[in-house]
C-alpha positions in Angstrom: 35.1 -139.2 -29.0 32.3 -136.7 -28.1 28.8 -137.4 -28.3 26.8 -135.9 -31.2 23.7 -134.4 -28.9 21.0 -132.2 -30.6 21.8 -129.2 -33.1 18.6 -126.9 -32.4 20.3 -124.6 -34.6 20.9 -127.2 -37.2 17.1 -128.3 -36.5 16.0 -124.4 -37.1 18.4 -123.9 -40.4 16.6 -126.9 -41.9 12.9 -125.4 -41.0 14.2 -122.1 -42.8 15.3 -124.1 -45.8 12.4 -126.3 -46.2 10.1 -122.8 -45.9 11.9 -121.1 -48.2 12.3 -123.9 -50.7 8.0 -124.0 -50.5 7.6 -120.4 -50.5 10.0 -120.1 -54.2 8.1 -123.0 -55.1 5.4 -121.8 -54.9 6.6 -118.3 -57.2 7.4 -120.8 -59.7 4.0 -122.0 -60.0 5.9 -125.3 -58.9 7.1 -125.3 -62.3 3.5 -125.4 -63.5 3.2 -122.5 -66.4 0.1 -121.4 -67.9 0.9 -118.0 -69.8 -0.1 -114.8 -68.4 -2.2 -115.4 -65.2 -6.0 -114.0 -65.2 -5.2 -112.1 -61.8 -1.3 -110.8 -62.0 0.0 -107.5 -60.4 2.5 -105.2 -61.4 4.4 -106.0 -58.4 5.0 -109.7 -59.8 8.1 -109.1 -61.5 10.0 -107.2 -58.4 8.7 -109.8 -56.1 10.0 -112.8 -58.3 13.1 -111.2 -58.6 13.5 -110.4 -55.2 13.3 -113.8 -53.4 15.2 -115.5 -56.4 17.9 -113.7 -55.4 17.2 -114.3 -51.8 16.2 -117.8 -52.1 17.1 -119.7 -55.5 19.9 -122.2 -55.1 20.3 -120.8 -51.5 17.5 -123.4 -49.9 18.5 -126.3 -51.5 22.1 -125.8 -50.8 21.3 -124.9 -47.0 19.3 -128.6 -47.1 22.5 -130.1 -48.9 24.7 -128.6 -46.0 22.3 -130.4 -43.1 22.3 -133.4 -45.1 26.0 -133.7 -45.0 26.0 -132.9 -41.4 23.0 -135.9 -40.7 25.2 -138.2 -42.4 28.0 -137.1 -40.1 26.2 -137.8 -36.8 24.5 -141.0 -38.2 27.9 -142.2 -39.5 29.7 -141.0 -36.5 27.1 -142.4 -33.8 27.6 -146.2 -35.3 31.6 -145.7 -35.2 31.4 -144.8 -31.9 29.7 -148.1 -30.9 32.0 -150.0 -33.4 29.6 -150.7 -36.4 29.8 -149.8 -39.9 27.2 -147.4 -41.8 28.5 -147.5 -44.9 26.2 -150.3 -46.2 23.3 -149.2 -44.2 23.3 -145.5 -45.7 23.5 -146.7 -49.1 20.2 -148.2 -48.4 19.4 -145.3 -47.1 19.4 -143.8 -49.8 17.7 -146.5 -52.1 14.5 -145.3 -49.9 15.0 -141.8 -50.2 15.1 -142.3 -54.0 12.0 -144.2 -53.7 10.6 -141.3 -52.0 11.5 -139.0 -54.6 10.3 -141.3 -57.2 6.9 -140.3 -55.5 7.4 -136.9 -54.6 8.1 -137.1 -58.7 4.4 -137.8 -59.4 3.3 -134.8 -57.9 5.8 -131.8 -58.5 8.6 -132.4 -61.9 11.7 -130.9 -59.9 12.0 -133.5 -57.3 15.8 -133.2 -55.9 15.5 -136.0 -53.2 15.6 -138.6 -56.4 19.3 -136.8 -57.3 20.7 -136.4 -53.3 20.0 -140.1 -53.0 22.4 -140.7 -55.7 25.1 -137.5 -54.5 24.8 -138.8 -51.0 26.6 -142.0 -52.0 30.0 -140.0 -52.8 29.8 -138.9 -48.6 30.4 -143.0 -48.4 33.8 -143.4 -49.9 35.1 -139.5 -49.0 34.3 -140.4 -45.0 37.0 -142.7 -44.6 39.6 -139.8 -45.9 41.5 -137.3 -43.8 40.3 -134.0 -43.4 43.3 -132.0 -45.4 41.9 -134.3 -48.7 38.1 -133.9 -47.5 39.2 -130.1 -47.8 41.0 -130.7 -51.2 37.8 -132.0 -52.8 35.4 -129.4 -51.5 37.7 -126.4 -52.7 38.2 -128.2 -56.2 34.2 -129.0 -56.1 33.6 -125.4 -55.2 35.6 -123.7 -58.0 32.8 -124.9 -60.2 35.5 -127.5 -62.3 32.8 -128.5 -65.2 32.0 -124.7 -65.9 35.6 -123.2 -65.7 36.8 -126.1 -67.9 33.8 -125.2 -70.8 34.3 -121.8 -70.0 38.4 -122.4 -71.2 37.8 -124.9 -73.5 34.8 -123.5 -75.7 33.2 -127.5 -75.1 29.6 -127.1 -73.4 27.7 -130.2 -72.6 24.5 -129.7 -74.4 20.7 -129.5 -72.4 18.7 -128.8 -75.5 16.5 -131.6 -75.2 15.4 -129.7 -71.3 12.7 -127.6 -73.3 11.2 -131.1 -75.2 10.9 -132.8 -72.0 9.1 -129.4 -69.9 6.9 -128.9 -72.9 5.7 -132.6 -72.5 5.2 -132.1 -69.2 3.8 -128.6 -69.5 1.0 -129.8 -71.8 -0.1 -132.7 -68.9 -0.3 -129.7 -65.9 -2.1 -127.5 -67.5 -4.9 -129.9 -69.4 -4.2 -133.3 -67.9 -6.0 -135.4 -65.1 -3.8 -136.1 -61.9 -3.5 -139.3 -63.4 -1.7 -137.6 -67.1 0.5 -135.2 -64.7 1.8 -138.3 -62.2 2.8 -140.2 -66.0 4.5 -137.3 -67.7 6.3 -136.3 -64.7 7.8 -139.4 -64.0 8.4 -140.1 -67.6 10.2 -136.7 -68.2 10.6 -135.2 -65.2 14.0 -137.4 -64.2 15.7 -136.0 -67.9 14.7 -132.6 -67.6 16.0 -132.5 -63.7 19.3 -133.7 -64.7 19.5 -131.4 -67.7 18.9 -128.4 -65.4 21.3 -129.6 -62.3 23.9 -129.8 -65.1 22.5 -126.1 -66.7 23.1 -124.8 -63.6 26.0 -126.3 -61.9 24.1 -127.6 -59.7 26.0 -131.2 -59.1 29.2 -130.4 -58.6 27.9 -127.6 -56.1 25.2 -130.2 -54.3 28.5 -133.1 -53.7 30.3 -130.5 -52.4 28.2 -128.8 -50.3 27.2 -132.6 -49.0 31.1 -132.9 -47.8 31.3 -129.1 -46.3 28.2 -130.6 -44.0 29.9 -133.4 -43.1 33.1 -131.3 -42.5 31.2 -128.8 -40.6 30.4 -132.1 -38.4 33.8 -133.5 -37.6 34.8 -130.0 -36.7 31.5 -129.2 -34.8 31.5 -126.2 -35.5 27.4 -125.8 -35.5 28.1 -126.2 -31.4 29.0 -123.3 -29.2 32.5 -124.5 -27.9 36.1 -123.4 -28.6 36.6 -120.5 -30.7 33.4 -121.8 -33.3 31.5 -118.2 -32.9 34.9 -116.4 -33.7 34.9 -119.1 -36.6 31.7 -118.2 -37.5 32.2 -114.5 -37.6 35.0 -115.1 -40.1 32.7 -116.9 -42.4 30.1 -113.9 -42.0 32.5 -110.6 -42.6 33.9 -112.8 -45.4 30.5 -114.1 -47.4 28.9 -110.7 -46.6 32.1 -108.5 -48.3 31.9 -111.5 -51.3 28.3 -111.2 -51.9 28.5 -107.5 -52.0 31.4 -107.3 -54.0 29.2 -109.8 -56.7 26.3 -107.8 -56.1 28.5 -104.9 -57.6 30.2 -107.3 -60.5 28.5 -107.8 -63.8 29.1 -111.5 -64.4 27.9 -111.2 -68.3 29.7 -114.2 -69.9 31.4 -115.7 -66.8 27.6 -116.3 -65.1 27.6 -119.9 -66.0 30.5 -120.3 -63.6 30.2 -117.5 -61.6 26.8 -117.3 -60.6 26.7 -120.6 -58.7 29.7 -119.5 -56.5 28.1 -116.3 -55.5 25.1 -118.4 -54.7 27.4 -120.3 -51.9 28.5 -116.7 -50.6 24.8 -116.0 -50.2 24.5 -119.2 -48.4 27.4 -119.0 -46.5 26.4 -115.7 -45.1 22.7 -116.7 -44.3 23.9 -119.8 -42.6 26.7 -118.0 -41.0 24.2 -114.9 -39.8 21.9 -117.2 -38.7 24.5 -119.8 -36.2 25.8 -116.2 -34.9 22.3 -115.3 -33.9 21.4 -118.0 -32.4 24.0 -117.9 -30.1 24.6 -114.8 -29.4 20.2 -113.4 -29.1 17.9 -115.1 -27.0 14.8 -113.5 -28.5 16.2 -114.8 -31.7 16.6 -118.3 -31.1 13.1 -118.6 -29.2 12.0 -117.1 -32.7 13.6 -119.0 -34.7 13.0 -122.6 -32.2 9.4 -122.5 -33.9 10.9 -123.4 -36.8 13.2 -126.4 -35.5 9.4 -128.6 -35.3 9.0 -127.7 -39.3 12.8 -128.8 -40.1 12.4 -131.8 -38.0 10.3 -133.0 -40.2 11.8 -132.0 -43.2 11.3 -134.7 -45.4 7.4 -135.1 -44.8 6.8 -130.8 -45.1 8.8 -131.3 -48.6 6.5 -134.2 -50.0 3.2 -132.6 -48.5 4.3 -129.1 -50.2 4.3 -131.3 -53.5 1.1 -132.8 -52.8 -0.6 -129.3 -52.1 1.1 -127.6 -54.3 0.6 -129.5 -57.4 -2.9 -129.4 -56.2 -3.4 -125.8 -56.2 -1.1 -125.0 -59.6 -2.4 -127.8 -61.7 -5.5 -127.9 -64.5 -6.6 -131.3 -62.1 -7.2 -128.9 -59.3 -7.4 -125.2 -58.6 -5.9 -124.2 -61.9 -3.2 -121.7 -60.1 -1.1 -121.3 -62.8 -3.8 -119.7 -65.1 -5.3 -118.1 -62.0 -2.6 -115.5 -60.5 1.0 -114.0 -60.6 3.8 -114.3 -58.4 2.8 -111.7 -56.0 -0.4 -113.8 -54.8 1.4 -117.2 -55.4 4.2 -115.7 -53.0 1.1 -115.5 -50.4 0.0 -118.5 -51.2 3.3 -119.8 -50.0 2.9 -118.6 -46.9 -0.5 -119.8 -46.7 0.9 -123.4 -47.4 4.0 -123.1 -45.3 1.4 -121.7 -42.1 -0.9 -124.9 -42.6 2.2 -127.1 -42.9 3.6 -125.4 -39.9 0.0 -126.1 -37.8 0.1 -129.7 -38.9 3.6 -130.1 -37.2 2.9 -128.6 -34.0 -0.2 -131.1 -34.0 2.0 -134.2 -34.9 4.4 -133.3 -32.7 2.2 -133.5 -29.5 2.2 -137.0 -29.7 5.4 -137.9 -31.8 8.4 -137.3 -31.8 9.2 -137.9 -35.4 7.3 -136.7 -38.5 5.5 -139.7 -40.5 7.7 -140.0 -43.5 10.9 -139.4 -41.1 9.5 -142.4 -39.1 9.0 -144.8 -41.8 11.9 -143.6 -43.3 14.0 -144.3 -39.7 12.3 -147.9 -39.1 13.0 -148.8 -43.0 17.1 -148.2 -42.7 17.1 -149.6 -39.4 15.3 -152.7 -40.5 16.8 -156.4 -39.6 19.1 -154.3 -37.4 21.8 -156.3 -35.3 
């Protein structure tokens, strides 16, 4: 067995993710909609567009992929030494659903309440052989639920998703912190699961848990053996895909098609990015800032919540009568840039984020 030492690149592709998932945030008002804003632009529309395409479904999936791949390593690690994990990452996982059940209070899309619960299926799939870990992530990928309603005619209904946001709705945008924390985590589980099932998001989020995990037991995120001619398949490939989908009115195949050509997006900026990083060193010195702001992943993702909601809400600034995506999209930077600070600070002295270490001595707890 090899040992499973640092991924910096792994460490930089979780920075980007986390970035990108504040900065989109943020262009959604995180989910916090007041009408027309007092100060939009005419650019708002082209600038929403833009980093929808570039960044919707494309973050979250490139945090799915490194979540599967920490599971790897963690699982991997206690094998080596002869000790099971199974039982001590379903734990896991109960505290990461109690963090999103926090992180729920503050922003309504929480997804680490929902990857708790996907992460389990990595339990049972990591004791199968590769060729049927392989099986499940091709049949996951083909996006089963949506080509079978797409045949069939049968939908499963999310109706009741615009009852739920409207409750919530009315709390941001006239309620205390207090009305917005209750609403949220009254509604904000339902309408979650209503939209991961709208858009195909939980089939794609299992399966993309187990290509991370794959990705692991192959190693292919280290430069050895013929990885970076790996690598440049994945990248000619996604690349030719996402321009051939580019060029491919989906009209009443989007449903099922648009969340594959979301993984080609993925799959080419992940792809892009390992080839990079090996191959530039100016690139991966750039890029290395990021690997402190994806190190602490899960504490950049509950702060953005925290400041966000803060900014967007009636309790606070009021953002989301205020201004349009253009100036929201700078106010993302402005929050990732603070964010950013505060983890170069932190990691002076530490050499794990706060919520990653309480997170670490919780699992670990009663350890033997």
């Amino acid at each position: 067995m090899l040992p499973n030492t640092r991924i910096d690149v792994a460490d930089a592709l979780r920075g980007l993710a986390v970035a990108g998932i504040i900065l989109y945030h943020s262009v959604e008002h995180f989910n916090i909609f007041g009408g027309k804003p007092v100060h939009a632009l005419a650019s708002d529309r082209t600038v929403f567009d833009a980093l929808t395409w570039l960044l919707s479904g494309k973050m979250y999936g490139i945090f799915a992929l490194l979540f599967g791949l920490s599971f790897f390593i963690m699982n991997d690690n206690r094998q080596q030494k002869g000790k099971p994990f199974a039982g001590r990452f379903a734990w896991r996982m109960l505290l990461l659903f109690g963090f999103g059940v926090i992180n729920m209070s503050f922003y309504d899309g929480d997804i680490l309440t929902f990857y708790a619960i996907f992460g389990l299926f990595l339990i049972p799939c990591s004791f199968l052989p590769n060729a049927a870990v392989w099986a499940i992530i091709a049949f996951l990928a083909i996006q089963p639920v949506e080509l079978f309603s797409l045949i069939s005619g049968h939908h499963i209904s999310t109706a009741a998703m615009g009852k739920f946001y409207g409750a919530m709705g009315q709390a941001h945008t006239s309620g205390t912190i207090f009305d917005v924390a209750a609403a949220n985590l009254k509604y904000g589980f339902l309408a979650s699961g209503l939209w991961f099932v709208a858009k195909g998001r939980i089939t794609q989020t299992i399966m993309l848990f187990l290509l991370g995990m794959q990705l692991g037991r192959h190693r292919l995120f280290y430069n050895e053996g013929n990885n970076i001619k790996i690598w440049r398949g994945i990248c000619a490939a996604s690349v030719a895909l996402v321009i051939g989908g580019s060029l491919f009115e989906f009209g009443k195949l989007n449903a099922w098609l648009h969340p594959i050509y979301n993984l080609f997006i993925l799959l080419m900026i992940v792809s892009g990015v390992v080839l990079l990083w090996y191959r530039f060193g100016g690139f991966r010195k750039a890029m290395g800032h990021l690997g402190v702001f994806g190190r602490m992943s899960l504490t950049n993702y509950l702060l953005s919540s925290i400041i966000g909601g803060f900014i967007f809400n009636y309790y606070g600034l009021d953002g989301c009568h205020q201004i349009g995506e253009t100036w929201c999209a700078l106010v993302g930077v402005g929050i990732i840039l603070v964010q950013y600070t505060f983890c170069r600070l932190w990691a002076l002295k530490h050499d794990r984020g706060p919520a990653e270490t309480l997170w670490r001595k919780l699992t670990w707890i009663n350890n033997k």
